[in-house]
ZADO-1210 file (C-alpha; in nm, 4 decimals, padded with zeros to 6 digits):
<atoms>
<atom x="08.1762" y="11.6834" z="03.5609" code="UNK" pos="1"/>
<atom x="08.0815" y="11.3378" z="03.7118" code="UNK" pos="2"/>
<atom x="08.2741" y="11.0461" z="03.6912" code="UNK" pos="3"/>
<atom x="08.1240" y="10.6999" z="03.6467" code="UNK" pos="4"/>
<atom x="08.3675" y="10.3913" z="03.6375" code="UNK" pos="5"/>
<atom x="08.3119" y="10.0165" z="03.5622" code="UNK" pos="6"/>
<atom x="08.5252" y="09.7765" z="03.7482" code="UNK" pos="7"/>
<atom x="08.7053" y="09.4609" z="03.5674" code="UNK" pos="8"/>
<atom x="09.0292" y="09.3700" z="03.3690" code="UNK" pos="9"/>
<atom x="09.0965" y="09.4242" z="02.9905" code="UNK" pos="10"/>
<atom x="09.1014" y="09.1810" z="02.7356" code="UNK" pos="11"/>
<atom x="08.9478" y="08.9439" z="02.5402" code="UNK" pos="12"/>
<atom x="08.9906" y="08.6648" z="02.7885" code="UNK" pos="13"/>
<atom x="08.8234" y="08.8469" z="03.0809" code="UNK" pos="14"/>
<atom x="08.5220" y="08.9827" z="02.8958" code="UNK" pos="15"/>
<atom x="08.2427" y="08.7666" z="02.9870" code="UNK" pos="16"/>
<atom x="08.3436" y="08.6868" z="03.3605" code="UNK" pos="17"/>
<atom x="08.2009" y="08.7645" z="03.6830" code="UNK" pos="18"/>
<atom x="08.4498" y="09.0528" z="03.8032" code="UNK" pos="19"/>
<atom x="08.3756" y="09.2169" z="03.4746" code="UNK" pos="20"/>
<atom x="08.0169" y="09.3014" z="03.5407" code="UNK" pos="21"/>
<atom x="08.0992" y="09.6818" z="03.5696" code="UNK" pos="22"/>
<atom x="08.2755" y="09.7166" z="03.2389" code="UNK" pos="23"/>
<atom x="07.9054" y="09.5671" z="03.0737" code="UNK" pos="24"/>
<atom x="07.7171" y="09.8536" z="03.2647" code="UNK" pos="25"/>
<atom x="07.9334" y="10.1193" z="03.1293" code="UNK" pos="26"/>
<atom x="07.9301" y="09.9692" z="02.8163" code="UNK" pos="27"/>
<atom x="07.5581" y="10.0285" z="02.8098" code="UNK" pos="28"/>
<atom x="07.5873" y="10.3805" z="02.9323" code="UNK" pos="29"/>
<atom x="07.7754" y="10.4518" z="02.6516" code="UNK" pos="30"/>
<atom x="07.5989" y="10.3038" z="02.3960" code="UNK" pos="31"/>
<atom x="07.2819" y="10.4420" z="02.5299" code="UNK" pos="32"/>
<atom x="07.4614" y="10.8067" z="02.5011" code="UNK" pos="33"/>
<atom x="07.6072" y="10.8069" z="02.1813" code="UNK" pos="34"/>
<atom x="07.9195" y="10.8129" z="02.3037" code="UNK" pos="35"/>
<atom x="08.2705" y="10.6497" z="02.2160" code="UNK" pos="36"/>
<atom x="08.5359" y="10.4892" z="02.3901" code="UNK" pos="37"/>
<atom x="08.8726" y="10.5845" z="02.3390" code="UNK" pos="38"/>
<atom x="09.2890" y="10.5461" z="02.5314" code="UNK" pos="39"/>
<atom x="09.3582" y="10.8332" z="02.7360" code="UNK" pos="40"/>
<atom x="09.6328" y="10.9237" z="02.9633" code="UNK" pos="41"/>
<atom x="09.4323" y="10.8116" z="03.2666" code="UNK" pos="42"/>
<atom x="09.5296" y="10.4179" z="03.1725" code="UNK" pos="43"/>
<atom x="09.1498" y="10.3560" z="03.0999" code="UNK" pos="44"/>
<atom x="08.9326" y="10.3378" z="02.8111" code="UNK" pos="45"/>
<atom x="08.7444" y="10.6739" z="02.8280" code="UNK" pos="46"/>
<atom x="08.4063" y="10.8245" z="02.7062" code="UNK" pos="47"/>
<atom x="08.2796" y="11.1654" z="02.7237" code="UNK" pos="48"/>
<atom x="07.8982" y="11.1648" z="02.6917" code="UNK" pos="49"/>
<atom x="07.6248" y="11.4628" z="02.8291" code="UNK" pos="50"/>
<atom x="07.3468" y="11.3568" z="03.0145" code="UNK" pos="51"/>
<atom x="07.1146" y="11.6233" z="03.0487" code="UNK" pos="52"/>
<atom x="07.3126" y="11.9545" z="03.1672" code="UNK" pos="53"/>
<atom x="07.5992" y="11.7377" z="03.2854" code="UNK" pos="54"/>
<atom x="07.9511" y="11.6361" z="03.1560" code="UNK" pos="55"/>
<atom x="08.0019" y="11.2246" z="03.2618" code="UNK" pos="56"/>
<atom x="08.3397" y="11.0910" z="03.1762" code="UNK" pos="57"/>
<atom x="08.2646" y="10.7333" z="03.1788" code="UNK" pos="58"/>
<atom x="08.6108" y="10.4888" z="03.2476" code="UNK" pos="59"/>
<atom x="08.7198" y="10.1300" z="03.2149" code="UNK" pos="60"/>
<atom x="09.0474" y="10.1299" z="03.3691" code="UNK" pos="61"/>
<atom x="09.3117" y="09.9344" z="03.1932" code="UNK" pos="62"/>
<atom x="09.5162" y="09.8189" z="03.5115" code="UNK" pos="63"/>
<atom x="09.3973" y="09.4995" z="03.6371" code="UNK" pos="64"/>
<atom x="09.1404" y="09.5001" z="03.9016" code="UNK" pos="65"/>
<atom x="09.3785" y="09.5605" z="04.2035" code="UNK" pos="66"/>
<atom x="09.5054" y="09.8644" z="04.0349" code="UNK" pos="67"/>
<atom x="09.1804" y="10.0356" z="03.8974" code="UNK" pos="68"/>
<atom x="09.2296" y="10.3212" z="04.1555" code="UNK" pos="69"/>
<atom x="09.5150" y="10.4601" z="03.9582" code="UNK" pos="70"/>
<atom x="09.3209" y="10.5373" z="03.6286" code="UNK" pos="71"/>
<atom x="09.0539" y="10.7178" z="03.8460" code="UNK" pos="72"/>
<atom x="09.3281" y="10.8955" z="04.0787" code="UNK" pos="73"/>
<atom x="09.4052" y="11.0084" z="03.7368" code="UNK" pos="74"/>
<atom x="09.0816" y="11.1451" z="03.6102" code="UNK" pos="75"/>
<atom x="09.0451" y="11.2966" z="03.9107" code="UNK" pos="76"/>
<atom x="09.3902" y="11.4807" z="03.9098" code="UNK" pos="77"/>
<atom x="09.3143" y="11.5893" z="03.5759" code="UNK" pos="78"/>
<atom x="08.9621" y="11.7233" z="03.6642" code="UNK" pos="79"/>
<atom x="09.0320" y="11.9553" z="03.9600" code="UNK" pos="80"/>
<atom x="08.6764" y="12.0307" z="04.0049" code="UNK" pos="81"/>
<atom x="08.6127" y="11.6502" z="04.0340" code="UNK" pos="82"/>
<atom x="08.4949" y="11.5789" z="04.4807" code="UNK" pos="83"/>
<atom x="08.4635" y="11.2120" z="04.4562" code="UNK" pos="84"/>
<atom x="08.1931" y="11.2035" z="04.7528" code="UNK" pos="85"/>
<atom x="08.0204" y="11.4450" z="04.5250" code="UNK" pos="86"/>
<atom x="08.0727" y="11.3440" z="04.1872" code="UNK" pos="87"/>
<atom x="08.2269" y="10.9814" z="04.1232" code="UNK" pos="88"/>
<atom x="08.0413" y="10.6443" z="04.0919" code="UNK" pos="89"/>
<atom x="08.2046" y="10.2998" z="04.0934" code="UNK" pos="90"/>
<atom x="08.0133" y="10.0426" z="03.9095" code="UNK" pos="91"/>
<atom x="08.1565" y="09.6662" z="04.0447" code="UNK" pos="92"/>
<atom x="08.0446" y="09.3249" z="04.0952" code="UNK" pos="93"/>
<atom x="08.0110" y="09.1786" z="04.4477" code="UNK" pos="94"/>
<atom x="07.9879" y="08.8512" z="04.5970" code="UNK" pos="95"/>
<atom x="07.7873" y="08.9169" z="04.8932" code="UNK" pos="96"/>
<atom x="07.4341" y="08.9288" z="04.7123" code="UNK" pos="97"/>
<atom x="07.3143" y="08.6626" z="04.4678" code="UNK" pos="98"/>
<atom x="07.3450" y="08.6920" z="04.1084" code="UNK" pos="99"/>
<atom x="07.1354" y="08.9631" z="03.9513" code="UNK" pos="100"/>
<atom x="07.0627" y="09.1440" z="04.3184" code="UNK" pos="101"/>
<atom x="07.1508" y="09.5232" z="04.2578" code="UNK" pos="102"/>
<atom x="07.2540" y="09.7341" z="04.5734" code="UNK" pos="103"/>
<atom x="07.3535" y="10.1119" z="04.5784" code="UNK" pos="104"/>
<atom x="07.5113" y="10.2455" z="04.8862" code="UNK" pos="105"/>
<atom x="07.6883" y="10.6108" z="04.8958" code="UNK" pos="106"/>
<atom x="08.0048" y="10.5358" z="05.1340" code="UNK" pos="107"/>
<atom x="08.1767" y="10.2448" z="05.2954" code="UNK" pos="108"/>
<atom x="08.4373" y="10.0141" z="05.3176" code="UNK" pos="109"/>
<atom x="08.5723" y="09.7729" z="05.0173" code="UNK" pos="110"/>
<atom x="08.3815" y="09.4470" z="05.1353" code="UNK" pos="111"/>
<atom x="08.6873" y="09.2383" z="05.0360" code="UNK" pos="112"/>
<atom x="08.6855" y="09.3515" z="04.6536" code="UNK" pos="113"/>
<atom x="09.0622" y="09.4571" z="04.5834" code="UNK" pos="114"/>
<atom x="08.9078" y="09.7251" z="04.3084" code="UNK" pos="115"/>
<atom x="08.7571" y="09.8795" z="04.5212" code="UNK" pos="116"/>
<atom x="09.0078" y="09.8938" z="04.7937" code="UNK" pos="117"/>
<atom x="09.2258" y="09.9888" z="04.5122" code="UNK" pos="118"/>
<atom x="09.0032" y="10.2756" z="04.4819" code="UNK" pos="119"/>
<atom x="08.9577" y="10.4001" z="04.8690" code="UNK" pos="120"/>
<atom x="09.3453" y="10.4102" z="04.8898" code="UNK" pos="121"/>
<atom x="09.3904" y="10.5675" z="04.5692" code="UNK" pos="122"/>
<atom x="09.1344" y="10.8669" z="04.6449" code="UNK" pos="123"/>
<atom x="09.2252" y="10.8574" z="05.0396" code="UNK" pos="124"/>
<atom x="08.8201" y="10.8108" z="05.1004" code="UNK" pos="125"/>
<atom x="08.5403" y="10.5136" z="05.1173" code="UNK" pos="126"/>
<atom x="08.3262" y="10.8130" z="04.9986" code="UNK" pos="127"/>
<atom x="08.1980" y="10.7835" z="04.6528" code="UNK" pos="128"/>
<atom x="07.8792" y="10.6328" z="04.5109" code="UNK" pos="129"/>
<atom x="07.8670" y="10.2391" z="04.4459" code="UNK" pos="130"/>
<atom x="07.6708" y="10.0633" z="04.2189" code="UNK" pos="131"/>
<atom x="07.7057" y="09.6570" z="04.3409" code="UNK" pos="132"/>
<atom x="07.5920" y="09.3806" z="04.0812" code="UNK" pos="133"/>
<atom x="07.5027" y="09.0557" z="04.2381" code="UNK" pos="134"/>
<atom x="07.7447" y="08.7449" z="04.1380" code="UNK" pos="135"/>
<atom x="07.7050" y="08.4962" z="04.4227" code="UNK" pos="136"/>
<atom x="07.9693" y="08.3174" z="04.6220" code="UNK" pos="137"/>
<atom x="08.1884" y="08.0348" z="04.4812" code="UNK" pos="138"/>
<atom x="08.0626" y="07.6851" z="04.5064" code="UNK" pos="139"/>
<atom x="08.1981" y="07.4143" z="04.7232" code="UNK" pos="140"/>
<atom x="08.5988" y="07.3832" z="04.6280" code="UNK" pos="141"/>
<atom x="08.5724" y="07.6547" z="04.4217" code="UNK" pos="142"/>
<atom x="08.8230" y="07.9484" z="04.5124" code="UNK" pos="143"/>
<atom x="08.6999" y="08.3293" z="04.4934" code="UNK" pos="144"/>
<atom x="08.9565" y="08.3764" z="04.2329" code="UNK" pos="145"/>
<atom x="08.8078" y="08.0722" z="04.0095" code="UNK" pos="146"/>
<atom x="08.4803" y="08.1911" z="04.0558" code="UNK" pos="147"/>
<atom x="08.5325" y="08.5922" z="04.0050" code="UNK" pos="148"/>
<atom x="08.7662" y="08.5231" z="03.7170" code="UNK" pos="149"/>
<atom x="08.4972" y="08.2400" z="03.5250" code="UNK" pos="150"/>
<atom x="08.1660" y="08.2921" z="03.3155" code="UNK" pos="151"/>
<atom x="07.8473" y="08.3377" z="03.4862" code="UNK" pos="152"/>
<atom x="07.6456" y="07.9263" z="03.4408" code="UNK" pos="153"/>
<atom x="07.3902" y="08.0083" z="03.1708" code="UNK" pos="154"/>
<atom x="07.1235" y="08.0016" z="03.4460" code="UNK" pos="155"/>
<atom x="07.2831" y="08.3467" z="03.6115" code="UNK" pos="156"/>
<atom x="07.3677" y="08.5399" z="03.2793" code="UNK" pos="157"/>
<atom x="07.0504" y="08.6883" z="03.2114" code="UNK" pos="158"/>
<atom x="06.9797" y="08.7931" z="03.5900" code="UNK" pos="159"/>
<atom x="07.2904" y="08.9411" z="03.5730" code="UNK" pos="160"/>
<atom x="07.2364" y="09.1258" z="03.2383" code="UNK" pos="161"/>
<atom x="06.9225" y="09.2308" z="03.3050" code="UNK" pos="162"/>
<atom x="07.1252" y="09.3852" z="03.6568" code="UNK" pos="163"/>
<atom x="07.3876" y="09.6042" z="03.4610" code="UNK" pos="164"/>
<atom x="07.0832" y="09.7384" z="03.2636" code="UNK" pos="165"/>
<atom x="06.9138" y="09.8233" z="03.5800" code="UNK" pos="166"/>
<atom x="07.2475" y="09.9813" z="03.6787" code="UNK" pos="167"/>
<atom x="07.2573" y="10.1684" z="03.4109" code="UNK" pos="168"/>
<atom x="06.9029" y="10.2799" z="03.4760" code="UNK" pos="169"/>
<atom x="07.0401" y="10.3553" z="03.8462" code="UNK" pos="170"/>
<atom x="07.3082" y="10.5762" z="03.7156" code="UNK" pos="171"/>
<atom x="07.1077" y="10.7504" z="03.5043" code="UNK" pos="172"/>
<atom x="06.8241" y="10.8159" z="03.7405" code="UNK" pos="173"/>
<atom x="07.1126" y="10.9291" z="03.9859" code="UNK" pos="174"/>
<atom x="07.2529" y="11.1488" z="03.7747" code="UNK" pos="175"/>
<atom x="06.9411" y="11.3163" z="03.6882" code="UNK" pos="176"/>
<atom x="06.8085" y="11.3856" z="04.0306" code="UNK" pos="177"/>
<atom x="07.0919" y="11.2724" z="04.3351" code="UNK" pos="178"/>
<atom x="07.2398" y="10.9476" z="04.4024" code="UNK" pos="179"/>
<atom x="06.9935" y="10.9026" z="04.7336" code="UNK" pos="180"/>
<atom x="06.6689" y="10.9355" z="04.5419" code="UNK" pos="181"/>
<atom x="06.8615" y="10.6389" z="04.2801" code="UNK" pos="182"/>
<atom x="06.9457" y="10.4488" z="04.5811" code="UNK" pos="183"/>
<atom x="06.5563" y="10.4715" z="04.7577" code="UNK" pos="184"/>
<atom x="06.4318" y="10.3859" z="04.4082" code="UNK" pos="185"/>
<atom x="06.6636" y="10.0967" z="04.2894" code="UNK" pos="186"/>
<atom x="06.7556" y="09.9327" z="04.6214" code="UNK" pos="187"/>
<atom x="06.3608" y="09.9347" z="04.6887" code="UNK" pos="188"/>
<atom x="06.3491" y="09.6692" z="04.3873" code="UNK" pos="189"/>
<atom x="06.6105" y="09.4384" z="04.3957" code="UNK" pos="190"/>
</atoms>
């Protein structure tokens, strides 16, 4: 079983804004599986697809973003055989690269992004796989909150679009060989 979890807050009024950018990646996985979403007891929206010979429970935690640890901590409770170095990816946007740039990394700290850190103190570990989606940083008197929590400018949407379906790709390709091969292939090109 492998766990694969996109980052961003329910609801209508966050669903086209920059710290959502993990939920539109999953989104595609699922689509591109067959697969449906549906309310579990792990406070996410949940979808069990197979890829290949593998089981991937694919989550959009239902929390808020500073609290998306807890529907994972969940999952992972609930799947004993579940090692998050091992067998959980986090799917999330970040700041630090421009809009569009796609980075994979398998460990490290939260970089600022209270998901994430949500996550590392929820599983006790920076050790899981990442998948980071470009957004860019604010502009001048704009406050990260403003900017994470706003649309992308028409000029950044389809860079970033075309990035959650070469996330998805990453995952995939991951999950079909090992997360270092995804990250030598996909971090090569972006």
């Amino acid at each position: 079983m492998k766990i694969v979890v996109g980052l961003g807050n329910p609801g209508q009024k966050y669903a086209e804004t920059k710290h959502n950018v993990g939920f539109w990646a999953v989104d595609e996985l699922v689509r591109r599986f067959g697969g449906t979403f549906r309310e579990d007891n792990w406070q996410a929206l949940s979808a069990e697809v197979r890829i290949g010979m593998e089981r991937v429970l694919f989550l959009k935690p239902q929390t808020f973003m500073n609290l998306s640890g807890d529907a994972l901590f969940e999952a992972v409770q609930y799947f004993k055989e579940v090692q998050p170095a091992r067998d959980v990816c986090i799917i999330y946007d970040d700041m630090d690269f421009a809009p569009g740039v796609l980075k994979l990394r398998e460990s490290g700290s939260a970089g600022g992004h209270n998901g994430v850190k949500s996550v590392i103190s929820r599983l006790g570990s920076e050790s899981f796989a990442r998948v980071r989606i470009g957004i860019g940083r604010p502009g001048a008197g704009r406050t990260v909150i403003d900017h994470v929590l706003s649309p992308f400018p028409a000029a950044d949407r389809l860079l970033v679009r075309e990035a959650t379906l070469r996330a998805a790709d990453a995952v995939v390709y991951g999950l079909e060989h090992d997360f270092s091969a995804a990250m030598n292939r996909f971090n090569a090109s972006s």
